[in-house]
C-alpha positions as CSV (number, residue, x, y, z in Angstrom):
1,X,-8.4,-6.3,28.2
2,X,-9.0,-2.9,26.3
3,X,-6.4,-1.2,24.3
4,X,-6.8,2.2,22.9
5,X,-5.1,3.1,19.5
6,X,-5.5,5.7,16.7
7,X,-6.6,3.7,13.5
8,X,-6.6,5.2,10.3
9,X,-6.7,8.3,11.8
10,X,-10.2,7.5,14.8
11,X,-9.0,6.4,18.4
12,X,-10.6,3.6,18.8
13,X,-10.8,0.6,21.8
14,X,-10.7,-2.9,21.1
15,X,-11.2,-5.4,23.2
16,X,-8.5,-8.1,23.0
17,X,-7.2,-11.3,24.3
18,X,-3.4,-10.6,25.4
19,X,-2.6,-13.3,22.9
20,X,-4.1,-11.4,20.1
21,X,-2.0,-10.1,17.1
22,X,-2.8,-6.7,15.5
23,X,-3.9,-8.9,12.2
24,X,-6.4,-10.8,14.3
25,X,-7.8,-7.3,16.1
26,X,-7.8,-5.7,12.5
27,X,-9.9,-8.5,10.6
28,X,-12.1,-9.2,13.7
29,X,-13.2,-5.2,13.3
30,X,-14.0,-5.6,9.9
31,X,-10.5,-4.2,8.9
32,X,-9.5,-7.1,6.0
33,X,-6.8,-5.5,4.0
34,X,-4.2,-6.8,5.2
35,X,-3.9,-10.5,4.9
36,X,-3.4,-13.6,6.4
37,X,-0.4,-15.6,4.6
38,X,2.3,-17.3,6.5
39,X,1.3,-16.4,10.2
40,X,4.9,-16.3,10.9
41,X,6.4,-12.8,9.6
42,X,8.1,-14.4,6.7
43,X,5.6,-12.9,3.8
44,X,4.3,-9.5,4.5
45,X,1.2,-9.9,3.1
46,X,-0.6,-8.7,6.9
47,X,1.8,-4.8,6.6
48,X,0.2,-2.3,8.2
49,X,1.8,0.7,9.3
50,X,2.6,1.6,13.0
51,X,3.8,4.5,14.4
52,X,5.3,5.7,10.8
53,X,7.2,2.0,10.4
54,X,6.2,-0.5,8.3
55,X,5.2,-3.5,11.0
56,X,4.1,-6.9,10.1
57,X,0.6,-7.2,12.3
58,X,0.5,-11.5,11.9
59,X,3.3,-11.5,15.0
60,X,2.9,-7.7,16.4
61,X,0.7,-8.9,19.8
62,X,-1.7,-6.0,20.0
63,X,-1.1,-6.0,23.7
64,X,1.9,-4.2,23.3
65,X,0.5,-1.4,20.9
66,X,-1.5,1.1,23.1
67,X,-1.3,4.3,22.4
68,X,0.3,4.0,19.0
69,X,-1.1,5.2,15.7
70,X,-2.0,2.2,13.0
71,X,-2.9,3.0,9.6
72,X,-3.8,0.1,7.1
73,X,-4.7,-0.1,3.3
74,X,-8.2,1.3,4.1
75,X,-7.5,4.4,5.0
76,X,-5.3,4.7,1.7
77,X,-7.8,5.7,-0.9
78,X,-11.4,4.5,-2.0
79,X,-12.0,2.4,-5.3
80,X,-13.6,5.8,-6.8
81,X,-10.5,7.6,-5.1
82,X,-7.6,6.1,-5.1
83,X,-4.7,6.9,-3.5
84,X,-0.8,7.6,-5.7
85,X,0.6,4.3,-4.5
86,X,-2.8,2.6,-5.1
87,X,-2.9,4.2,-8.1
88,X,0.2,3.5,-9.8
89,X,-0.2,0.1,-9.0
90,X,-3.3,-0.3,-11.3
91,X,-1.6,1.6,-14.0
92,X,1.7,-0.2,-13.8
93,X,-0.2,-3.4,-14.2
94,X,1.5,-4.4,-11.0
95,X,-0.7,-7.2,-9.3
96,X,-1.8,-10.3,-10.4
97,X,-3.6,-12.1,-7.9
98,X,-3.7,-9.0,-5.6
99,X,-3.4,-10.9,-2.1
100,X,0.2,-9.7,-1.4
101,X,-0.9,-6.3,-3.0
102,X,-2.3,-4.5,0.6
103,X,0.9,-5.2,2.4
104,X,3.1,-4.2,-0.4
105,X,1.6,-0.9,-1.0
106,X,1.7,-0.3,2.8
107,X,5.3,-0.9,2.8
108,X,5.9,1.2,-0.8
109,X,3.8,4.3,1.0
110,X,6.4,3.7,3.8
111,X,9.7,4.0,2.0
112,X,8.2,6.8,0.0
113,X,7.8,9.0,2.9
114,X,10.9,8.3,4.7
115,X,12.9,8.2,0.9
116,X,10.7,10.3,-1.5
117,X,12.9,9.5,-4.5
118,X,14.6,5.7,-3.9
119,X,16.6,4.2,-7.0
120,X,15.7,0.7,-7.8
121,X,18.3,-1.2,-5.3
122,X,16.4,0.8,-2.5
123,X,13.4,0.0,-3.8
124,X,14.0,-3.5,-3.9
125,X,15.5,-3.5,-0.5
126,X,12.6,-1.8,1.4
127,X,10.4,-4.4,-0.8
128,X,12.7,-7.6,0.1
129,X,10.5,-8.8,3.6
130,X,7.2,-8.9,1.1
131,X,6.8,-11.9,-1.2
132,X,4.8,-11.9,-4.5
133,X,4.5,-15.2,-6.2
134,X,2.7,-14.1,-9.3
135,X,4.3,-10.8,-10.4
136,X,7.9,-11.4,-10.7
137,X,8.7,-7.7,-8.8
138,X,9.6,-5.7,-12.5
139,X,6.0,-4.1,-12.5
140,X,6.1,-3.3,-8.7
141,X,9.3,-1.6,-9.0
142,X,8.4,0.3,-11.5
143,X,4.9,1.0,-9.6
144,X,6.8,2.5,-7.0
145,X,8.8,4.9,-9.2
146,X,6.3,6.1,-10.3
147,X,4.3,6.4,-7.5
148,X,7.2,8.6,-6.4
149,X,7.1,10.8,-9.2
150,X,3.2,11.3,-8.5
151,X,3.7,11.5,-4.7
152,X,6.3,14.4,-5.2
153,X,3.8,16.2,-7.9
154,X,6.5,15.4,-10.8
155,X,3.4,13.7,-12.7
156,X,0.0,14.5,-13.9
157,X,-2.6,12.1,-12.7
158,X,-5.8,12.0,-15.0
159,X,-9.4,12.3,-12.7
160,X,-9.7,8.4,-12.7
161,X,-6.2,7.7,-11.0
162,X,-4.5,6.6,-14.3
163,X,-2.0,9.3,-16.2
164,X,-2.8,12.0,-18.1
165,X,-1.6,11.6,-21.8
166,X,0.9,13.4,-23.0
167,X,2.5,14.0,-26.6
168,X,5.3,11.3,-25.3
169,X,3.1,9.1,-23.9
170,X,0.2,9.2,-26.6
171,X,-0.1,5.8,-28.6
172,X,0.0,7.8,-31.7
173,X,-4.0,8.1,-31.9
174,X,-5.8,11.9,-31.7
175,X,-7.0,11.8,-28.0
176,X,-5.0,15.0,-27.4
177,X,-6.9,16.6,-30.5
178,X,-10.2,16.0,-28.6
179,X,-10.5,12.5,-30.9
180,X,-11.3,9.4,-29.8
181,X,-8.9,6.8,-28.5
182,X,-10.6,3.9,-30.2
């Protein structure tokens, strides 16, 4: 059978088996963000976003998603462009192994749009149905505060994604003085 869909932003037709999931059309057209973990729903590496809502795409049968809009880590940012979740991920040190990394960032750019400024107990509530097993969640947390900030224009972001120094942030070298930071 053919479905039609909006990915990332094309419509696009797959051809699928009605027992396909959304993970297996996405990696079978050379979409391999998100990842394969558990198969069952129960670690969120395989987020994608559908129709605005975070959706995990391991148990989502694509048969029932034509006519929706899907948007997945690709169409995020580039590694010479990335995007402000992507972003403050990197800066905030916030992955380890990176394989859970796709699906939480899907889920972070989520909650951000629907809750532009969430506290930590949202934060960590919008992030519960994701597993890490490397990070311990501190540096993701605080990736997506400030991924807020940048998101909402509250922080400057240097040309190569990371932040642009400031007299608070400086390490105490002369950078800001047009010095080296070595």
């Amino acid at each position: 059978m053919e479905i039609d869909i909006t990915l990332n932003g094309d419509d696009v037709t797959f051809e699928v088996a009605r027992s396909d999931t959304l993970l297996d059309v996405l990696r079978d057209n050379g979409y391999t963000g998100a990842k394969r973990g558990c198969d069952t729903g129960n670690c969120g590496f395989c987020t994608v976003i559908v129709d605005d809502e975070p959706v995990k795409s391991c148990i989502r049968p694509v048969s029932q998603l034509g006519g929706t809009e899907v948007e997945t880590i690709e169409n995020l940012g580039t590694q010479d462009d990335l995007g402000p979740v992507q972003s403050a991920f990197v800066d905030n040190a916030a992955l380890q192994c990176g394989f859970c990394i796709p699906g939480m960032i899907m889920r972070s750019k989520a909650l951000l749009e629907e809750n532009p400024h969430p506290d930590e107990a949202e934060i960590r509530d919008a992030l519960s149905e994701n597993l890490c097993r490397c990070t311990g969640y501190e540096k993701i947390i605080d990736a997506v505060q400030d991924a807020s900030t940048r998101m909402s224009g509250e922080a400057d972001v240097a040309a190569d994604g990371g932040r642009v120094p400031t007299n608070d942030t400086c390490r105490g070298c002369d950078c800001l003085e047009g010095g080296s930071d070595k």
